[in-house]
N, C-alpha and C positions, 0 to 999 in steps of 0.2 A: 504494500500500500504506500503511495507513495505522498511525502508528508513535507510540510513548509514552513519557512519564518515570513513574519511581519515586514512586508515590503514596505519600507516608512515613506514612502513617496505616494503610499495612500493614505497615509494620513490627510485629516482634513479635507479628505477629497467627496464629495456628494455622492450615491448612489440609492440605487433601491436597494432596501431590506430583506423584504416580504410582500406579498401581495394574496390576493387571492384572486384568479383568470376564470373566463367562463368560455366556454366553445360549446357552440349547437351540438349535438348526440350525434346527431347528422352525418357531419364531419370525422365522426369518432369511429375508431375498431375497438370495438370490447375481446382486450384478452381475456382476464378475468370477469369469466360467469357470477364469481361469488358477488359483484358489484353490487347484480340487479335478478337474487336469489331470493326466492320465498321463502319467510323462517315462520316456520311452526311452534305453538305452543300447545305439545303434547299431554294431556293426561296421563299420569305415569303408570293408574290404579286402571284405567277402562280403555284408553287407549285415543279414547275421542278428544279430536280436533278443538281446543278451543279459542283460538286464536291466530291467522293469518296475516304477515305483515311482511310488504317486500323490500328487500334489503337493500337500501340506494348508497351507502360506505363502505369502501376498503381502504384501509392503510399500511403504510410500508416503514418499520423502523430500524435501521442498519446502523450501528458505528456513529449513534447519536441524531440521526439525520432523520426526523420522520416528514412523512408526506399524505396527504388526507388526500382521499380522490371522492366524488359524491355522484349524485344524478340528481339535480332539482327540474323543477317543472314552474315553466313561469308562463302566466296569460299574458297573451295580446288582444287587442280590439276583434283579433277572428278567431286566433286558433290559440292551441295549449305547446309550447316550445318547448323539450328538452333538449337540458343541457349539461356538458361536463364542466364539474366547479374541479378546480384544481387549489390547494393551500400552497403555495412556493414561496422558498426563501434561498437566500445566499447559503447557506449550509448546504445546499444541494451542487454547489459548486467546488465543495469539500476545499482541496487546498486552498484556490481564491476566495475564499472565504471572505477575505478585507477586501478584497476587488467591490463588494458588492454586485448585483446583476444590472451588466450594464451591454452594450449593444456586440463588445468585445468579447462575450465568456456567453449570449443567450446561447451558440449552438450548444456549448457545451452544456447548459441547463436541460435542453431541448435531450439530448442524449441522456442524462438521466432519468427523467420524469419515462421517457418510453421505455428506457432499457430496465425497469419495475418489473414491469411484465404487466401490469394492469391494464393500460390502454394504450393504443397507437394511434398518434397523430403526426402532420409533417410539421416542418419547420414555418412553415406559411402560414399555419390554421395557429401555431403559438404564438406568431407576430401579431395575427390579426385579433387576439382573445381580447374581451373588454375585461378591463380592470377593476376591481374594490379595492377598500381596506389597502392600501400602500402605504406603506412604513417607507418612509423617507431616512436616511441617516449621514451622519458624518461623525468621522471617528476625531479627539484631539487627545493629546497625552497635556498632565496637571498631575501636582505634589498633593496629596490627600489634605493635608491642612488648605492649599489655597483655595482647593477646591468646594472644601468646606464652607469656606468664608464668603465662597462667590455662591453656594446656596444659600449662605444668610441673606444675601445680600436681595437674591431674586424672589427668596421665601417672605422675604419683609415689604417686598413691590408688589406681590400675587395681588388680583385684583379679587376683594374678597365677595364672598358668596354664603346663600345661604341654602341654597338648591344642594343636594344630598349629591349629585354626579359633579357639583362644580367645587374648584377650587384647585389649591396644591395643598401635595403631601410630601413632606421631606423623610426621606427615611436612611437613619445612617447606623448599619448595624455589623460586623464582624465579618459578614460576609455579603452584604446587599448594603448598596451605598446610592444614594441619588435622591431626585426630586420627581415627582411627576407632577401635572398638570391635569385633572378631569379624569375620565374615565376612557376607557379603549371604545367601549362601543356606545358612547355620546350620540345624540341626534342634533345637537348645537354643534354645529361645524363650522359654525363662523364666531360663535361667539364664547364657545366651550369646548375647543378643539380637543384633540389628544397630545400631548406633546412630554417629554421624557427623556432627564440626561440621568444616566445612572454609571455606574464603573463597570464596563465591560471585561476588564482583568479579574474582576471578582466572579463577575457571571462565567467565565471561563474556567475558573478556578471549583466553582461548587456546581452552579445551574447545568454548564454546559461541559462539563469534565470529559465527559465520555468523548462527544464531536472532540473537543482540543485535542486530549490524549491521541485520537486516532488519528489527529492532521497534521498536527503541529510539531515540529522539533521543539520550541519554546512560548511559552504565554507570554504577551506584551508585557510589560507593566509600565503601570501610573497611564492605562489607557482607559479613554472615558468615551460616553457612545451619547450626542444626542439624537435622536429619532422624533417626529412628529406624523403622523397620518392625516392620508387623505382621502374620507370616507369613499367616492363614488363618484359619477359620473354631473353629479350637479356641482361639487365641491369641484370640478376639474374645470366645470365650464367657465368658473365664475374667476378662476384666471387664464380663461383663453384656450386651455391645452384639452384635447382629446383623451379618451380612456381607452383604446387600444396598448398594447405593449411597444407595438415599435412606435408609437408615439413619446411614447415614457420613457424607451432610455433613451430619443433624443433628445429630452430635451440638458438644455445645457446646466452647467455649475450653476452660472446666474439666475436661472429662472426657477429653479429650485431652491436659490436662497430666498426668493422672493417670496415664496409658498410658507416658506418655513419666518419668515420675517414678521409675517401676516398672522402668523398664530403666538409668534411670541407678543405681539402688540397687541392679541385678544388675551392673555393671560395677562400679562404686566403691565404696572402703571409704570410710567417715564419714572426712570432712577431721578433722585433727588438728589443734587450736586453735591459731591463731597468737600467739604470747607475746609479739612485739617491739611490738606496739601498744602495751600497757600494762608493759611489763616498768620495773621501777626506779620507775615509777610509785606512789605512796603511793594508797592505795584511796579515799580521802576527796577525789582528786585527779583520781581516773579518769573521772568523769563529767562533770567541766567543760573537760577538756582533748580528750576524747571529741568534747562539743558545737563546741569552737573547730574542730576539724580538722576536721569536717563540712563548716561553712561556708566551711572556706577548699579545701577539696576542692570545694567546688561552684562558685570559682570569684569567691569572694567577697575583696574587696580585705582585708587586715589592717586600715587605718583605717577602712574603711567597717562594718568589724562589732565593731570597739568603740565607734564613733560611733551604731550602730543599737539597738548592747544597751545601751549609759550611758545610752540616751535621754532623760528627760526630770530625771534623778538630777542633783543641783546640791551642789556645796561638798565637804562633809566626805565624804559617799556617794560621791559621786560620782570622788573623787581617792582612797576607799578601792578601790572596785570595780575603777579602771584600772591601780590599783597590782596586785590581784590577776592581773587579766588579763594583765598586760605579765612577771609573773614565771612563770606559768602557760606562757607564750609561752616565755618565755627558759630557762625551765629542763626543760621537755619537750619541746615541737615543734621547735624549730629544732635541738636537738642528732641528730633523729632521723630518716634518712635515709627515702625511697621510701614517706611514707607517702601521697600522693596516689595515686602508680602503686598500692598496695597496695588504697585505697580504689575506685581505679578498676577492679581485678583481683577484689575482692570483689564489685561490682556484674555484671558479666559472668557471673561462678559463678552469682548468684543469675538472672540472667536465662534463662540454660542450664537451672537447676531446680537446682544441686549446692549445695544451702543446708544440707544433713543430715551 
């Protein structure tokens, strides 16, 4: 079985999740009888029948990876339309797994879902499936404490609620870490989305053990997942895109932040500006004290970034500038606690999309 690391160049990259695809019956070859099998409920004492009921599910669970296959029956204005519902996810993808499903790796999706042995369809008839329930995601890595700190931050923005499916839940436990937003199967999709960053290193570690162990030579760490869903085909229209597949993986980065933008601004109020950055700070002050804490948020030594900016300044400039710098230093940054963590907490928001 052949097995993978964490290609970090997907990091922060947008993809589909999950989904669930529908194809007319029509379209479909039934391997598996058992899909759409009559199951009896026998009498064990007399023998008689007292119960008939036909079997529209089969599932497949391998090396973590399960797959739900159905047959629903959905009315139109003339006729009654069967269809195969397919559950799919990125797990189906086994080592690309981080790739998510995107228009690069569908054949190779396409080849698992058939080679089950449940049902046979082509590559065309999975392009064209309409789509539900798409879990949207992008992966970013974060230190568990800032991460923390950037749930306080979003936990104390939640726009509150007193509806029983709305609101956010933070939950930070040993092995299950994150925030969610609403419920998964919500019918406010504009206004009570579903949306959800939790530690995907954790889920890997307990939830999802089995899939890792059988994929992965190693589990990320300090990797975090946020996801949001988009219920259906009305929630699609209302920013322009189709619910087809080969609709959906093209569409691009941007237009799936957009999607995902638009749910963070239904759950959260605008952050409320943080004061202690600049607070006591004289205004004439603020932007050079501003640039110092950058650099050294980034990692950068104290001598090495007044050695970089004096650069080539000699004499009188040169012992004016350090003098500024050194007082600049001593009388803002060092009196003032957590602002790395702070800088680091602000970058996290902004990666999530919560810049507004």
């Amino acid at each position: 079985m052949s097995r993978s690391t964490v290609n970090q160049t997907l990091i922060n990259d947008w993809a589909i999740d999950s989904m669930k695809i529908r194809i007319p019956l029509n379209r479909v070859q039934i391997l598996d009888e058992g899909i759409r099998e009559v199951v009896a409920n026998v009498s064990t004492r007399t023998g008689e029948v007292l119960q008939e009921k036909e079997n529209t599910r089969s599932s497949r669970d391998e090396h973590g990876i399960k797959t739900e296959f159905s047959i629903e029956k959905r009315a139109t204005q003339f006729d009654t339309v069967q269809y195969l519902i397919v559950l799919v996810n990125a797990k189906q993808l086994k080592e690309r797994y981080f790739e998510g499903i995107k228009g690069v790796n569908v054949a190779q999706l396409h080849s698992y879902l058939v080679g089950l042995g449940v049902v046979q369809f082509s590559l065309k008839e999975l392009l064209k499936a309409e789509c539900t329930d798409i879990d949207f995601r992008k992966d970013f890595t974060a230190k568990d404490d800032e991460m923390k700190e950037a749930f306080n931050v979003m936990h104390g923005n939640a726009k509150p609620s007193t509806d029983y499916d709305k609101g956010s839940k933070l939950f930070w436990k040993k092995d299950n870490k994150g925030l969610q937003f609403n419920k998964r199967n919500t019918t406010k999709v504009r206004t009570a989305p579903f949306l959800k960053i939790y530690s995907k290193t954790l889920d890997l570690l307990h939830k999802s053990n089995v899939f890792a162990l059988s994929h992965f030579d190693t589990i990320p760490q300090d990797l975090w997942r946020l996801e949001f869903t988009i219920k259906n085909k009305k929630h699609l229209d209302s920013f322009g895109h189709g619910n087809s597949l080969s609709e959906l993986i093209s569409l691009t980065a941007e237009q799936i932040d957009t999607m995902s933008k638009a749910s963070l601004k239904a759950v959260l109020n605008k952050k409320a500006r943080e004061l202690k950055d600049t607070d006591g700070i004289p205004p004439k002050d603020v932007y050079e004290v501003n640039c110092l804490i950058m650099l050294l948020d980034s990692g950068h030594q104290w001598h090495t970034i007044k050695t970089k900016l004096l650069g080539s300044l000699t004499a009188s400039n040169r012992s004016k500038k350090l003098k500024r710098m050194e007082e600049l230093h001593e009388n803002y940054i060092r009196p003032i606690e957590g602002y790395s963590k702070q800088f680091a907490v602000d970058d996290i928001l902004n990666q999530i999309g919560y810049a507004f």
